[in-house]
C-alpha positions as CSV (number, residue, x, y, z in Angstrom):
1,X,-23.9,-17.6,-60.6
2,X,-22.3,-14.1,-59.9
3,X,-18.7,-13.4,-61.4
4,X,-16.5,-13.3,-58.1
5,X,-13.6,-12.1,-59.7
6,X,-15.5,-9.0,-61.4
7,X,-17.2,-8.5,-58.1
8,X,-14.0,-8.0,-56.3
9,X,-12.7,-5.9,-59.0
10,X,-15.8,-3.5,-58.5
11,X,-15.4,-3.7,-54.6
12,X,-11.9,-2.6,-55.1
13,X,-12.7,0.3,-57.4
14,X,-15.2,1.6,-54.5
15,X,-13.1,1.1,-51.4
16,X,-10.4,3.3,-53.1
17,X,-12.7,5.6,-54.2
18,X,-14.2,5.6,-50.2
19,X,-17.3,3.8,-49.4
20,X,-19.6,6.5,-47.1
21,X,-22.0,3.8,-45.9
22,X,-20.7,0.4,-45.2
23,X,-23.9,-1.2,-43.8
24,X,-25.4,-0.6,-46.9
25,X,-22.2,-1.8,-48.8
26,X,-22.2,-5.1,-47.1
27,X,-25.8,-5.9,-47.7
28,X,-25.4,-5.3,-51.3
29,X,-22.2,-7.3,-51.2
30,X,-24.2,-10.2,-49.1
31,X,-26.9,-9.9,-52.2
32,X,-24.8,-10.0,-54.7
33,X,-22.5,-12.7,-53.8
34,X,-25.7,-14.9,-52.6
35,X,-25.9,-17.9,-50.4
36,X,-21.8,-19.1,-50.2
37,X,-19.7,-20.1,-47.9
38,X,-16.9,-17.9,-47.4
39,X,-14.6,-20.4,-48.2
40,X,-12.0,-18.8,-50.2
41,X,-9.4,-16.1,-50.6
42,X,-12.1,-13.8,-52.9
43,X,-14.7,-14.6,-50.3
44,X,-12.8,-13.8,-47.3
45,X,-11.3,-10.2,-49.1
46,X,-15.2,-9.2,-49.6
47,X,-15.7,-9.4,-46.3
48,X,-12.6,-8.7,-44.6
49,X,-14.5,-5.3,-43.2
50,X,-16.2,-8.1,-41.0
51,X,-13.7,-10.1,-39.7
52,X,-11.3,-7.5,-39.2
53,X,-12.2,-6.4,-35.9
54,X,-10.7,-9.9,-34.7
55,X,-7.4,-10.0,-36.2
56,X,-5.2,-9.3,-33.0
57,X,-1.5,-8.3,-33.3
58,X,0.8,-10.5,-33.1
59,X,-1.6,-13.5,-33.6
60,X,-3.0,-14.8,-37.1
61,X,-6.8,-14.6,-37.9
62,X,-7.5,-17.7,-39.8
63,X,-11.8,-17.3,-41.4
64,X,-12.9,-21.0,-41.5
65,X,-14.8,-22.3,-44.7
66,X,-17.8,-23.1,-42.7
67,X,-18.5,-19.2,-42.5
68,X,-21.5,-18.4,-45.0
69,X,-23.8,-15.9,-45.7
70,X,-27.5,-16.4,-46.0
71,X,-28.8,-13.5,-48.4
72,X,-32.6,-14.1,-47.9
73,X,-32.3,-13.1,-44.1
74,X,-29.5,-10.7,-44.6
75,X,-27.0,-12.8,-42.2
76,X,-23.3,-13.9,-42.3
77,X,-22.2,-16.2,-39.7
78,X,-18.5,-16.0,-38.7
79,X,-16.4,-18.8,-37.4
80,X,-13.1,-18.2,-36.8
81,X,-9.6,-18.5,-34.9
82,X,-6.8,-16.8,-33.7
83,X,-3.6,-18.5,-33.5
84,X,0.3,-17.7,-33.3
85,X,2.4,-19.4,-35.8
86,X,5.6,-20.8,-34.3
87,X,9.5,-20.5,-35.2
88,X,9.0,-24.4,-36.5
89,X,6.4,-23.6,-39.2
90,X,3.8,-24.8,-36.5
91,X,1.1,-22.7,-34.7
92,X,0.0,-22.7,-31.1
93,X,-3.9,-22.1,-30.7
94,X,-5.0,-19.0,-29.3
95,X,-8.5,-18.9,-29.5
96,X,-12.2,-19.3,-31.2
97,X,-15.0,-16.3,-32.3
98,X,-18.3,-17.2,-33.7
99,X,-20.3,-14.2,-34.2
100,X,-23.7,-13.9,-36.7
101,X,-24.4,-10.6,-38.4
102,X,-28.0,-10.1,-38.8
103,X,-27.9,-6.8,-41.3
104,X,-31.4,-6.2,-41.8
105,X,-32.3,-5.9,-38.0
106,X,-29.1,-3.8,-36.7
107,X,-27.6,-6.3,-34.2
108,X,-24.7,-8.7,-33.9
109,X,-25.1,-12.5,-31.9
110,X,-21.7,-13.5,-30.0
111,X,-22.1,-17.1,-29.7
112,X,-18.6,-17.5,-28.8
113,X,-15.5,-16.0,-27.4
114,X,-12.8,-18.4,-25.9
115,X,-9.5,-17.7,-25.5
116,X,-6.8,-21.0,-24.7
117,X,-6.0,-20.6,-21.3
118,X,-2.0,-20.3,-22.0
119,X,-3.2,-16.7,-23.9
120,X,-4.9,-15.6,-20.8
121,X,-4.0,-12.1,-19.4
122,X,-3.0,-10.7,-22.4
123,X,-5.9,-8.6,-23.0
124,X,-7.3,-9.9,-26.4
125,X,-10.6,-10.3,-25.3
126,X,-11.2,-6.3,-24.5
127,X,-8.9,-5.5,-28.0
128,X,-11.7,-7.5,-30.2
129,X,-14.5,-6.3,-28.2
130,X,-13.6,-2.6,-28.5
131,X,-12.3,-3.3,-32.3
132,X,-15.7,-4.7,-33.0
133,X,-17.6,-2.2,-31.3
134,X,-16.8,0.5,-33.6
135,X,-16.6,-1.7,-36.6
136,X,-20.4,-2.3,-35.3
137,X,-20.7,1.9,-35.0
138,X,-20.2,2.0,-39.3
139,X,-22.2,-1.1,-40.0
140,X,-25.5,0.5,-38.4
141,X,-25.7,-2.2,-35.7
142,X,-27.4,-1.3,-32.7
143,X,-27.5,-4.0,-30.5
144,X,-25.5,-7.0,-29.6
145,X,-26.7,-10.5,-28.3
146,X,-24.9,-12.9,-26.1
147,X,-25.3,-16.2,-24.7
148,X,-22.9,-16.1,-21.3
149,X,-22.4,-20.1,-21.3
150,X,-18.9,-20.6,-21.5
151,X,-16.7,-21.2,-18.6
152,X,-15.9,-17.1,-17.3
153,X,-18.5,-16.1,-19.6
154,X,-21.4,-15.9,-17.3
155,X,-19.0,-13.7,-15.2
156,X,-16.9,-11.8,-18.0
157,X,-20.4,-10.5,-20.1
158,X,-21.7,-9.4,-16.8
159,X,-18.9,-7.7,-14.7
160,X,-16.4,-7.2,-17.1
161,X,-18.6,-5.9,-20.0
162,X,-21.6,-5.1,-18.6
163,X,-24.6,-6.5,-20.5
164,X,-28.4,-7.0,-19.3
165,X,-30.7,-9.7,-19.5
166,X,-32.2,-10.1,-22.9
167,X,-35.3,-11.4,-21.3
168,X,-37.2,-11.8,-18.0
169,X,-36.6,-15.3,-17.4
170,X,-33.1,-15.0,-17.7
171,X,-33.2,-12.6,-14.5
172,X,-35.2,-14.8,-12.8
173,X,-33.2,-17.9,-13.6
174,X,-29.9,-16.4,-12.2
175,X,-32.0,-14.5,-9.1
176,X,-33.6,-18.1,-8.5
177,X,-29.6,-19.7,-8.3
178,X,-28.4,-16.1,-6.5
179,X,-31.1,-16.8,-3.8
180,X,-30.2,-20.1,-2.9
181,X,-26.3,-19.7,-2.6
182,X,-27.3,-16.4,-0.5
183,X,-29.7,-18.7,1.6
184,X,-26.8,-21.4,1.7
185,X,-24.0,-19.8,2.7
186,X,-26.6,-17.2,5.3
187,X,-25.5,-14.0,4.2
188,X,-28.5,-11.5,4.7
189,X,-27.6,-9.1,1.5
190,X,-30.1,-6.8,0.4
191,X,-30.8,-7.6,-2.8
192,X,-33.5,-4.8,-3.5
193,X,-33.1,-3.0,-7.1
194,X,-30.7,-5.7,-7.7
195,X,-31.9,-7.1,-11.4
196,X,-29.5,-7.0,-13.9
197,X,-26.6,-8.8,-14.7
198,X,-23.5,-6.3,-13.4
199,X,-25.4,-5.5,-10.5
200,X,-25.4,-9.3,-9.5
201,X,-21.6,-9.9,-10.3
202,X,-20.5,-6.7,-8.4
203,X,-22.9,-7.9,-5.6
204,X,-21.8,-6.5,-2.2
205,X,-18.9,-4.4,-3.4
206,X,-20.1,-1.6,-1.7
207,X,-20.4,-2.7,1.5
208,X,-16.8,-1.8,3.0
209,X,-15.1,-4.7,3.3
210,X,-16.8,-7.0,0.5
211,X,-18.3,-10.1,1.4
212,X,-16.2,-13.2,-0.1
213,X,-16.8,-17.1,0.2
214,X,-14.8,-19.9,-1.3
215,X,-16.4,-22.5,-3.6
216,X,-15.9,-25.2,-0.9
217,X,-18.0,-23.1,1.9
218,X,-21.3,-23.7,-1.0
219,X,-20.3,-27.4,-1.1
220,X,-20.1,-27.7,2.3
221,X,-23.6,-26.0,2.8
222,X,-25.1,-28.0,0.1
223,X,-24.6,-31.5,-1.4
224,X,-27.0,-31.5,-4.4
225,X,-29.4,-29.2,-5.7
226,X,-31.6,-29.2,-8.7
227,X,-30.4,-29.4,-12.2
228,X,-33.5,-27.6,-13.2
229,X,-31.9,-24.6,-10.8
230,X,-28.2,-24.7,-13.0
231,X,-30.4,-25.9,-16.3
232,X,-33.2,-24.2,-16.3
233,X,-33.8,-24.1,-20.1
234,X,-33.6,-28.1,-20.3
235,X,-30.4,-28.1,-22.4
236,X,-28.7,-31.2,-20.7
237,X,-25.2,-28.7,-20.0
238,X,-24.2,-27.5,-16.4
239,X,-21.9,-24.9,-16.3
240,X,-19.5,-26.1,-19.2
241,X,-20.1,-29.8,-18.2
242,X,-23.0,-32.1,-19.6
243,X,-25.6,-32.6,-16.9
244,X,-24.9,-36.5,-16.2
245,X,-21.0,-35.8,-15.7
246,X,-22.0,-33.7,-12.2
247,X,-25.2,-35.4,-11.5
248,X,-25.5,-37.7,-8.7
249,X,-29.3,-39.2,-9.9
250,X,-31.4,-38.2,-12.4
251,X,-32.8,-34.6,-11.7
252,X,-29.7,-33.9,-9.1
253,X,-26.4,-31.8,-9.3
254,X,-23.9,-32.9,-7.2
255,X,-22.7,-29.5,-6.0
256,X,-19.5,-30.2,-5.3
257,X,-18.7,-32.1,-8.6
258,X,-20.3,-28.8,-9.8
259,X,-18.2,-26.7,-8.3
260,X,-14.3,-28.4,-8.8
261,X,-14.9,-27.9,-12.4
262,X,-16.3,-24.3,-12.3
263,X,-12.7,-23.9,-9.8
264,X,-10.8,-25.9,-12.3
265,X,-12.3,-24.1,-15.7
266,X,-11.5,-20.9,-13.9
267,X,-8.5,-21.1,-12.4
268,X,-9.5,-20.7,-8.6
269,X,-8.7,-22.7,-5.8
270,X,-11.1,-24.5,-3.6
271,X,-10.5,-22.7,-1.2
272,X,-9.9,-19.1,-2.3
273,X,-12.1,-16.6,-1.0
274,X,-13.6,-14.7,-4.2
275,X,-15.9,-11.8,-4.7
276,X,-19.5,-13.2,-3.8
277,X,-21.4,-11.7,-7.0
278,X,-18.5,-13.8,-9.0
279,X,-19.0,-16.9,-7.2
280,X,-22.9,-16.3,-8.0
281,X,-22.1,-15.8,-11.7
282,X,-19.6,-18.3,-12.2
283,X,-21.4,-21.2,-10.6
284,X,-25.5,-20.3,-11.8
285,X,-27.1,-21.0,-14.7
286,X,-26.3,-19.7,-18.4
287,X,-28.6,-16.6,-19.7
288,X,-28.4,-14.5,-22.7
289,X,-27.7,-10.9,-22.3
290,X,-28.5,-7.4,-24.5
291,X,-25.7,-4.4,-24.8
292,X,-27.3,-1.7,-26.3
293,X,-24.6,0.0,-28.6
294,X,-27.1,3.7,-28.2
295,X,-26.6,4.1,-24.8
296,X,-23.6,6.2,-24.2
297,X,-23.5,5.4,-20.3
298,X,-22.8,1.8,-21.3
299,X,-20.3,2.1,-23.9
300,X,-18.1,4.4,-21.4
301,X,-18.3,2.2,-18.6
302,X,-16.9,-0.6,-21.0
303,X,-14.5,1.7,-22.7
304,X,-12.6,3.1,-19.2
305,X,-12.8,-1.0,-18.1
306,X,-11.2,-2.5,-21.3
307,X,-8.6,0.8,-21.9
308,X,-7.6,-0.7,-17.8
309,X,-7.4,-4.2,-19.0
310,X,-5.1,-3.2,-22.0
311,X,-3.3,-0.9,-20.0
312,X,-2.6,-3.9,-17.1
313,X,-1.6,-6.7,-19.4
314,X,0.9,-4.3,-20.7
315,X,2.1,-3.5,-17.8
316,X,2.9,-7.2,-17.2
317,X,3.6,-8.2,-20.5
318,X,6.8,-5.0,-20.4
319,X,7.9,-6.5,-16.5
């Protein structure tokens, strides 16, 4: 078993001295201190380069011991929280952030970003996603995966962020779901070129005015629907919900049960009219996504969107 304590001394000599490659620096750290869980202070100060593109001001980045590294595939898996400690010696909880690094192959999974409603607004979602970005920049990592699941991920990856499918039948799943609510609320969009994720979130926006439509129009239109058409992949989990909690039979989402808790999980009322491509994204099925870190066109799009998002829940935060 490796020395920890000499290890760290090294890794101290060589961050003062300036490391010039810190991809490479982390793989030979993730080799040297083998299959571990990061479970203690010496653990979680060799790879604090990792972890620090989620510590947020004024909030407290606590590394949980379940994080490990896995040497023979080159990985570290992250699992972590935010929270903000309290006058009283308590804390409040702020959020969770489970990311996987996968070294050898360049790219980054986000399994999960969710910030505690109470937190919402404030902007720490864009901070860690810009943070990480160009922590990502000095690793080498090229691309980063996501799995839009969560209860505004489906929307936030796509409009706010602006990833793309990761594969073909995650286009078709939400074009299958985009189709039907089109059909079900009869609104004759032109959905030609229409493919990737952004595109369907910002659906309509340049039609002058935008369509909207309120979650209780769909429910109106539509009592059930398939569950294979919310779950296509078979995982037993519609929108945030397990399948039999919105299910009216076997095989059959009750959309309306459906669609109170996408309103609830997001904050919107019944009957608040909403951007149409958000109403599509919010209420379809999950599907993993692809940002490709290379592509300068993406990474200013985000860039100018978070810098507005900072820049408006300062605003509001100084009022």
């Amino acid at each position: 078993m490796a020395d920890e304590q000499e290890l760290i001394t090294q890794l101290r000599a060589r961050r003062a001295a300036g490391i010039p490659d810190l991809g490479a620096e982390i793989r030979r750290r993730v080799s040297e201190f083998g299959a571990v869980k990061i479970d203690s202070d010496l653990r979680r100060e060799a790879f604090s380069e990792l972890t620090a593109p989620f510590e947020v001001a004024p909030y407290r980045l606590v590394v949980s011991g379940d994080s490990y590294i896995n040497p023979d595939d080159q990985v570290v898996v992250l699992e972590m929280g935010l929270v903000e400690e309290t006058g009283q010696g308590g804390f409040n909880f702020v959020g969770t952030i489970e990311r996987t690094y996968v070294l050898d192959e360049g790219r980054v999974l986000h399994q999960r970003m969710e910030i505690n409603d109470k937190f919402r607004g404030r902007a720490i979602a864009p901070r860690i996603m810009l943070a990480s970005f160009e922590r990502y920049d000095r690793l080498g990592i090229k691309t980063v995966i996501v799995h839009a699941g969560l209860d505004t991920g489906r929307y936030y990856w796509s409009g706010k962020v602006g990833f793309d499918f990761l594969r073909e039948a995650d286009q078709r799943h939400v074009e299958r779901w985009a189709t039907f609510v089109l059909g079900a609320l009869n609104l004759p969009i032109d959905l030609d070129g229409i493919s990737q994720p952004q595109q369907w979130a910002l659906l309509g926006t340049t039609v002058d005015p935008p369509p909207t439509a309120r979650l209780s129009d769909l429910a109106g239109k539509a009592s059930k629907v398939s569950t294979s058409l919310l779950d296509p992949g078979g995982g037993g989990i519609v929108g945030s919900a397990e399948s039999a909690e919105v299910e009216s039979e076997e095989g059959m989402v009750e959309v309306a049960k459906h669609l109170h808790k996408v309103a609830e999980a997001n904050h919107i009322g019944w009957d608040d009219r909403i951007p149409l491509g958000k109403l599509i994204m919010l209420s379809g099925p999950d599907w993993w996504g692809r940002f490709d870190l290379t592509d300068p066109v993406s990474r200013e799009a985000y860039q100018a969107n978070a810098e507005r998002a900072i820049a408006k829940a300062q605003t509001i935060s100084s009022s």
